[in-house]
N, C-alpha and C positions, 0 to 999 in steps of 0.2 A: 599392626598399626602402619599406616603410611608416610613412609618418610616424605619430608617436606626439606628441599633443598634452600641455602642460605638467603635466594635469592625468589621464592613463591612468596612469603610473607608480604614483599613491597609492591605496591601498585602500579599497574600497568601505564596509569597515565602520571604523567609531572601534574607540578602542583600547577602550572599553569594553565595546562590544559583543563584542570579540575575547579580552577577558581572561573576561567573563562565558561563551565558551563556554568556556573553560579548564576555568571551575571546575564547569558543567554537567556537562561528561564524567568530572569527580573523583568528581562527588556521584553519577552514575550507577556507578560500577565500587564507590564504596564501597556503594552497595543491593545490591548483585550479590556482590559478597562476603560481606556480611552476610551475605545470603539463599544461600547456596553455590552461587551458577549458575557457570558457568568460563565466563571469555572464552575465544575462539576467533578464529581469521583462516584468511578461505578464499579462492579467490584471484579476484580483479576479471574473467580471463579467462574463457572456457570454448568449449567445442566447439559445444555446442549453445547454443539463446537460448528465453523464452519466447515462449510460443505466443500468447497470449491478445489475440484481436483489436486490445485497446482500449491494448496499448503498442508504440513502437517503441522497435526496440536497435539502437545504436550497437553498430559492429565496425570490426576493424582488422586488420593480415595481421601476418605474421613470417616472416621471413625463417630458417628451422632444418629440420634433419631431419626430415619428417614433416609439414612444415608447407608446401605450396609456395603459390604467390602464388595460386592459384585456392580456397583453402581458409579462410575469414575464421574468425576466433575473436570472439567477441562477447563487449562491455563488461557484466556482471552489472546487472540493473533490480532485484536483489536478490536476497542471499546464500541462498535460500531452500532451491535445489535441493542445493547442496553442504553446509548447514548439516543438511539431513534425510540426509543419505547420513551425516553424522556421528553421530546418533543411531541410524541402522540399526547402527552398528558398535558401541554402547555407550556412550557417551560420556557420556550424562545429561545435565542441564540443560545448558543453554550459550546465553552473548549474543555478540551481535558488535556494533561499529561500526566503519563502513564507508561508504565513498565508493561511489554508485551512476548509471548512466546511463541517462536515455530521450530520445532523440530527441523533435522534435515537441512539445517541453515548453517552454515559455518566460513568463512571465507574472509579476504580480503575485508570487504563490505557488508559482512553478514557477522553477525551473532545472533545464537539462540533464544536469549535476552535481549532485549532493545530499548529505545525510551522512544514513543511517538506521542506525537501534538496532533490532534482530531478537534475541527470544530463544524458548528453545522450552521447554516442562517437561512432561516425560515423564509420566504420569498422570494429569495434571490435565485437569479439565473447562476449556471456554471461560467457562463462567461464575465460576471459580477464577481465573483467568487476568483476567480483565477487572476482579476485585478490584485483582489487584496491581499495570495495569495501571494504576489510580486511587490508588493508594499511591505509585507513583513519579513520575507525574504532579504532584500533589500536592507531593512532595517540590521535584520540582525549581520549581514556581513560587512556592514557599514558602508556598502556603496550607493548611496541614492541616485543615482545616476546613472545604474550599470543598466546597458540596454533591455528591451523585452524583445521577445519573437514569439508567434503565433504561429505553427505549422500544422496541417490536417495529416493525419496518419496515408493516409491514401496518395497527398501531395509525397509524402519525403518516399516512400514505395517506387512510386513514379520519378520522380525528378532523381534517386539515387541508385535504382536496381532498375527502372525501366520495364516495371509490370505494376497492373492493378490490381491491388490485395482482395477485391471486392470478385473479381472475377479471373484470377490468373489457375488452371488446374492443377493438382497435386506435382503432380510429373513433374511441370514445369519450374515449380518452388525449389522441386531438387536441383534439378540442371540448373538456376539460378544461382542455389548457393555452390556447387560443382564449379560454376563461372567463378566466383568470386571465392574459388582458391579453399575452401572451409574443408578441414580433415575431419574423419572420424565417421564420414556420411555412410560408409559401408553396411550392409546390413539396417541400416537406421529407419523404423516404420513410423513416422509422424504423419499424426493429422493436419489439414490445413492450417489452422493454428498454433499447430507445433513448429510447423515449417516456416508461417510468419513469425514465431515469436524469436526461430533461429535466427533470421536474417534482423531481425530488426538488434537484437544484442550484440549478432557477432557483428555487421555489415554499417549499420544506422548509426546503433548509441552512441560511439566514438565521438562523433562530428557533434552531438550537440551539448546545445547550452559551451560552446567555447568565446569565453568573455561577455556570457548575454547568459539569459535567462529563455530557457527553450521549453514553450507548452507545447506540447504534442497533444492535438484532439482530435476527437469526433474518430471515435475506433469504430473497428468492425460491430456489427451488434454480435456474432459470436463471442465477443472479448468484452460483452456489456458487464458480467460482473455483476453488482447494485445497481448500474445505471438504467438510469432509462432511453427507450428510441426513440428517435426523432425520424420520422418517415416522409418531411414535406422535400425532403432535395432530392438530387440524382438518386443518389442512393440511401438507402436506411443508413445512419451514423448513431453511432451509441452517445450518448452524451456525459463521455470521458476524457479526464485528462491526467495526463504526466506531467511534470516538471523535473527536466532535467541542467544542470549545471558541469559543465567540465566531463561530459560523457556520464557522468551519475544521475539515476534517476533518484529525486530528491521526494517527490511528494504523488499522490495521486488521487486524484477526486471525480466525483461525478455528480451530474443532475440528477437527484436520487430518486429510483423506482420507488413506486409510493401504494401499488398497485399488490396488495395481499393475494389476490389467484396469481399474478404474473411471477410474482416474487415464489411463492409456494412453487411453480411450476419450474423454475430454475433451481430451486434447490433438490427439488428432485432426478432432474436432468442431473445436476449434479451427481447425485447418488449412483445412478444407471452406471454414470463413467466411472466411477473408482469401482464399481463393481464388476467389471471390465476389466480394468488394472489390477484387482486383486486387494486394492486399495481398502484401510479400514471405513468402513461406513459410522456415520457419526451420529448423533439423534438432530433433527432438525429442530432449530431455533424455534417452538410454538409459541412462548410469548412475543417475537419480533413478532409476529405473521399477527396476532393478534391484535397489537397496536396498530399494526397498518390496517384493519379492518376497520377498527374503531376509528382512524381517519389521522393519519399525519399530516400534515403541511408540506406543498409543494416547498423545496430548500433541496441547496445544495448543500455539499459536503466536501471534507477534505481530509487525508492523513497523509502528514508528513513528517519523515523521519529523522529525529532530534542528535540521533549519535550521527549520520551522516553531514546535516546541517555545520555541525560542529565541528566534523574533519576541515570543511572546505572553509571555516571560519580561521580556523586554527593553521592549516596548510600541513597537516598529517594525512599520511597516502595509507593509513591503515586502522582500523577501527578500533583495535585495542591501545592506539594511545592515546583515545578518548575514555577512554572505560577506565572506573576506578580498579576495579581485579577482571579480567576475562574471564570467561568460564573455567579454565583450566587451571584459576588461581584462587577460587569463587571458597 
């Protein structure tokens, strides 16, 4: 048996912190009502998991029909795929909140378990979306008033490292972070988007959203993710965004791919790389791929993360004094 010290029994977070997500989750279902999105609940399991090199999924067996012990079902990293099958069928707006898992997550700002807010609206641009997104933002830290910013990924590259992420070569990524002082570079093989994604965490995220509300868009289409491209400007722009707050990245959404071969074909790309990595391979989402055949609605999308929201609400610098038991107390 394991012993349990006098002090694992009691919850990680005060009762304040615990009563204020209470009334978080109130204040959020009444904007959603207002606004006529319908909640929804989809379910934690599924057949398939994502693909996308840069998460790992937790999974588990069941013991049922159909299910035998060599067959895992995996923990949702987010309600995303079964949230769009529900709009291929009609449903119209809809939020969820919802318990999420990724392996490999553990930190200041990271737990294995989460709580994220996903919602999607059927016509709307990302740039519509990322209003309301700052409306409810907004609402729940109780500042109506707290500034917005708009920044292109390519602008803050430029205006803070002095190179174009769209066209700067590998080499010079290194000797960029080299400039700017970053240890550990030795031996380090990153791809181009390894090396953006260094500069932009270690070098970028700092500086934004300090007193303001910072969207970071229009990402590399390497770093499209779900989204879709946009190819009428200078350069291709995925049509994605960030929101970050006080150097935290809070939410992240995009103009969502609607396009079943494209979508398929990235999830494969997907696979090629963890298979590279040594990384486990996952079974690809076939019913998401399917609803998008059968025809989803252009709509954007958002996921944003409820136990973060709640630090900056709250003014705790660590996520376990949001969390009723952390994992280690679970």
């Amino acid at each position: 048996m394991t012993e349990v010290s006098s002090a694992d029994w009691r919850p990680n977070a005060d009762l304040t912190a615990i009563r204020a997500r209470a009334e978080l989750y109130a204040g959020i279902r009444a904007f959603f009502r207002e606004a006529g999105v319908l909640e929804v609940e989809t379910p934690i399991l599924s057949r398939a998991a994502v693909t996308d090199p840069a998460l790992a999924s937790l999974s588990t067996r069941i013991d049922i029909a159909g299910f035998g012990p060599d067959r895992p079902l995996y923990l949702q990293t987010s309600p995303e795929f079964a949230m769009k099958r529900l709009l291929a069928a009609g449903i119209g707006p809809v939020y969820q909140i919802c318990k999420v898992f990724r392996d490999e997550e553990r930190g200041r700002r990271h737990h294995p378990e989460f709580s994220l807010l996903e919602w999607y609206r059927p016509g709307w641009s990302y740039e519509r979306l990322m209003d309301e997104v700052g409306a409810l933002v907004r609402l729940a830290l109780g500042r109506p008033a707290m500034p917005i910013e708009h920044v292109t990924y390519r602008d803050l590259f430029h205006d803070g490292l002095g190179i174009d992420p769209w066209h700067t070569e590998v080499a010079e990524l290194r000797r960029t972070a080299e400039r700017a002082g970053l240890r550990g570079l030795d031996g380090l093989d990153l791809d181009r988007d390894g090396w953006l994604d260094l500069l932009l965490t270690q070098c970028l995220e700092p500086g934004l959203g300090q007193e303001r509300l910072t969207f970071l868009c229009d990402y590399p289409p390497s770093q499209a993710a779900l989204a879709r491209v946009r190819t009428s400007g200078e350069v291709p722009v995925a049509e994605r965004f960030e929101l970050y707050i006080d150097g935290i990245e809070l939410a992240n959404g995009f103009g969502e791919l609607i396009d079943a071969r494209e979508q398929r074909a990235r999830f494969q790309a997907d696979i090629e790389i963890r298979r590279a990595q040594g990384r486990p391979e996952p079974p690809i989402d076939e019913p998401l791929l399917a609803a998008l055949a059968h025809g989803m609605p252009e709509c954007a999308g958002v996921a944003l993360g409820l136990d973060r929201l709640l630090m900056l609400a709250t003014g705790n610098e660590h996520i376990d004094a949001v969390l009723s038991f952390a994992v280690e107390r679970a």
